[in-house]
N, C-alpha and C positions, 0 to 999 in steps of 0.2 A: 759328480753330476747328480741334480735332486734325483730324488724317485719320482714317478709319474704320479701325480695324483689331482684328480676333479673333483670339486665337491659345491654342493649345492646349499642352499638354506631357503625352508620352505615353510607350512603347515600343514599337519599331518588332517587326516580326513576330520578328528574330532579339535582342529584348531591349536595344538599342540606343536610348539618349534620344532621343525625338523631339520637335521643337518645329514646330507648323504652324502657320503665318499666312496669313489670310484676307485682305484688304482693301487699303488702302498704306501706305507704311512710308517717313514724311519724320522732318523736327529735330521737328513736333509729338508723335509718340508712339514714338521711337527707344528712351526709356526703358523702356518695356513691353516691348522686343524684348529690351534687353540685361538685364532682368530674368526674363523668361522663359527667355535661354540659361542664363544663370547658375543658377536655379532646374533645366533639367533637366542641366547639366552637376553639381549638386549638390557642387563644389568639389571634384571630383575631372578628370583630364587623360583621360577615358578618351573614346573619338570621338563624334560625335553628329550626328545628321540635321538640318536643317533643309529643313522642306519649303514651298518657296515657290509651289510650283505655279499658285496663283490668284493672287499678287499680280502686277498690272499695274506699278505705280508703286513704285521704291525709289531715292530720292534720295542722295546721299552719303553723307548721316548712318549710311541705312541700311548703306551700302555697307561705313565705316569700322567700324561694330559689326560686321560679318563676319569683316572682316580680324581686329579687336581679338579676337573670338571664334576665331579660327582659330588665335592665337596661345597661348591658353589650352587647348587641349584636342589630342590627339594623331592627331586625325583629324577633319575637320570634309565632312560630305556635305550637299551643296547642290541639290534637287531644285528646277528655276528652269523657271518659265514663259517658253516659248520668245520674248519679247520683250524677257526680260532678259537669257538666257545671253549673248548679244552683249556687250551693257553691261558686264558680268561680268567678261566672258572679256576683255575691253581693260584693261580695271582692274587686271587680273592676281590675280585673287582665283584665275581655276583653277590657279595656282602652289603655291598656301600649302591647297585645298580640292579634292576634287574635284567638279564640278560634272555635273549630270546634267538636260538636259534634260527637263520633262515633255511628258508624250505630247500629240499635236496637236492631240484631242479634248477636252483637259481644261482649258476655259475656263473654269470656276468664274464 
């Protein structure tokens, strides 16, 4: 059974792709994340947010479609629920992204 996940594609306040995910992000629904970056990154290399804030759970899968994402586009911004930035930041993902934890309050 996938994992539950929502995600949205938007512009961030300063016009900037956003793509926001709700729920968790394993090998069951990885394709909807890397369809939705692709979708707001619109085939163009210009940067983009991903705001992960409310996800608790992101498995490799998800971890590898970041990087893979991070490679396509010239700035990638990672808004991460502070039970991920750890995970993240070992990973080496804040090398190739910058990552930005979200606020303490924001348990979605």
């Amino acid at each position: 059974m996938p994992a539950e996940l929502t995600l949205n594609t938007d512009h961030g306040p300063d016009g900037t792709p956003r793509v926001t995910a709700t729920g968790e992000i394993d090998l069951s629904n990885v394709a909807q994340l890397v369809e939705a970056l692709n979708t707001a990154s619109a085939g163009s290399r210009s940067p983009i947010t991903i705001d992960l804030s409310t996800v608790k759970y992101l498995d490799s899968a998800g971890i590898n479609a970041l990087f893979d994402h991070a490679d396509k586009v010239d700035g990638l911004h990672v808004v991460v629920h502070r039970l991920l930035i750890r995970v993240l930041t070992i990973t080496g993902l804040d090398k190739v992204a910058t990552l930005e934890a979200a606020p303490a309050g924001d348990d979605g």
